[in-house]
C-alpha positions in Angstrom: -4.6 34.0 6.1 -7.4 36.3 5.1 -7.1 38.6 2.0 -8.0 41.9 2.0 -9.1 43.7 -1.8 -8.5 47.8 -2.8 -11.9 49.2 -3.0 -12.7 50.8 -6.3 -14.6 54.3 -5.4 -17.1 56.3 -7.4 -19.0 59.5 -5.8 -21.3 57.6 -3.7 -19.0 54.8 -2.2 -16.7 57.7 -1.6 -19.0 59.7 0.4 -19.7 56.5 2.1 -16.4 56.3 2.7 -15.8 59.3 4.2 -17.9 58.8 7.2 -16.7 55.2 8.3 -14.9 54.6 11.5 -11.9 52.0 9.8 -9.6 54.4 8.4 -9.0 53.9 4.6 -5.9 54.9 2.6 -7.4 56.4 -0.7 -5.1 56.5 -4.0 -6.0 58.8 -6.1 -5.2 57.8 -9.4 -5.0 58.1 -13.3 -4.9 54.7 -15.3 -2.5 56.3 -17.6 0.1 57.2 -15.4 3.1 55.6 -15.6 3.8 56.4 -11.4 0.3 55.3 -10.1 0.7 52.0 -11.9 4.5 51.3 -11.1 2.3 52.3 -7.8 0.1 49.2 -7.9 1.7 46.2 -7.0 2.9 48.5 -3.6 -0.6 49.5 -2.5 -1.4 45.5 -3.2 1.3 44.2 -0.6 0.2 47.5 2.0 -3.4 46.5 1.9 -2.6 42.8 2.7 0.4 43.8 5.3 -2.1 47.0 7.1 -6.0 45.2 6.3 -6.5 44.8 9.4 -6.3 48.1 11.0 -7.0 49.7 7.3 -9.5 49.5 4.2 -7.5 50.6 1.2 -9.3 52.4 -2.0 -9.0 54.2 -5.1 -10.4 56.6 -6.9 -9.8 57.6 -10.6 -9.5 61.1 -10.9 -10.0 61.0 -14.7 -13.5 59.7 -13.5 -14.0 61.8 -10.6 -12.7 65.0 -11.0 -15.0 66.9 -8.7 -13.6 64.8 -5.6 -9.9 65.7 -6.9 -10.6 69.3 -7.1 -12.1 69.1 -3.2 -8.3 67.5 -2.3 -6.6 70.0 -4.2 -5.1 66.8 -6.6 -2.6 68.3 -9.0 -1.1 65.1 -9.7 -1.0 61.4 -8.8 -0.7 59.2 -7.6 -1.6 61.2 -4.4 -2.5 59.2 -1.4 -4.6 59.9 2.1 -5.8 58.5 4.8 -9.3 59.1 5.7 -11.1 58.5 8.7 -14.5 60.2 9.3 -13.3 63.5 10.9 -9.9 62.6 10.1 -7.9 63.9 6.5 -4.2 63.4 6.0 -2.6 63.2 3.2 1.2 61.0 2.8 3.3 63.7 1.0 5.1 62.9 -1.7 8.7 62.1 -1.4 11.3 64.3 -2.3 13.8 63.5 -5.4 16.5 61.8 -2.7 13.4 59.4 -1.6 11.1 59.1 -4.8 11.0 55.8 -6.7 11.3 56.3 -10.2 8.8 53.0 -10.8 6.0 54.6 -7.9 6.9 57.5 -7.0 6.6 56.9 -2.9 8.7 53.5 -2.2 7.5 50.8 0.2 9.6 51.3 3.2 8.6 55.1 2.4 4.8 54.9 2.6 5.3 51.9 5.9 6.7 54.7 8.1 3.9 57.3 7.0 1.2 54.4 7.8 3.2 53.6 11.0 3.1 57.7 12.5 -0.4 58.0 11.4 -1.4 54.3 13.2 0.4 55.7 16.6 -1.5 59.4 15.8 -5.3 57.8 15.0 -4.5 55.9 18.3 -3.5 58.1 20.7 -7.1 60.2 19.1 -9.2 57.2 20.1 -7.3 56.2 23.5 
């Protein structure tokens, strides 16, 4: 079984980024917060379960803050899927829905990734 790794973004691997056809799911994240790491071990088991039809990265906005201010970050984590021409951010979940480890929970974020797989492919088809 192949094994897919989360991309670690800077500026120019983010620009890079922004223009490939493979859609990526971007976290933005701040190594100090509590949410974005509960966060991790989620956005590990995503990667390996969508790899195929997604790259998966993250970008530090402690590092970056220029790219944050572009997205309108307020907080994190904060995730999007990007495909060239293509923004869209998974909302955060309301209190009834939230995770208190992550903040989004896995069956939360598998039904965004599922609506936006059936969207980005009725674009292409």
């Amino acid at each position: 079984m192949k094994r897919f790794d989360i991309r670690h973004l800077d500026l120019p691997s983010f620009k890079e980024m922004m223009e490939r056809d493979k859609p990526t799911i971007v976290k933005f994240f701040n190594p100090t917060c509590h949410l974005c790491n509960g966060l991790n071990p989620i956005f590990e088991q995503l990667c390996q379960q969508y790899g195929e039809s997604f790259d998966f990265a993250k970008l530090n906005v402690a590092k970056h803050p220029r790219v944050a201010k572009v997205f309108k970050i307020e907080g994190v984590p904060e995730l999007f899927i990007i495909k060239k021409d293509f923004v869209q951010q998974i909302p955060y979940p309301d209190d009834e829905t939230a995770s208190e480890k992550s903040g989004y929970s896995k069956d939360y974020l598998i039904q965004h990734i599922e609506r936006i797989k059936e969207l980005l492919s009725e674009m292409e088809g």
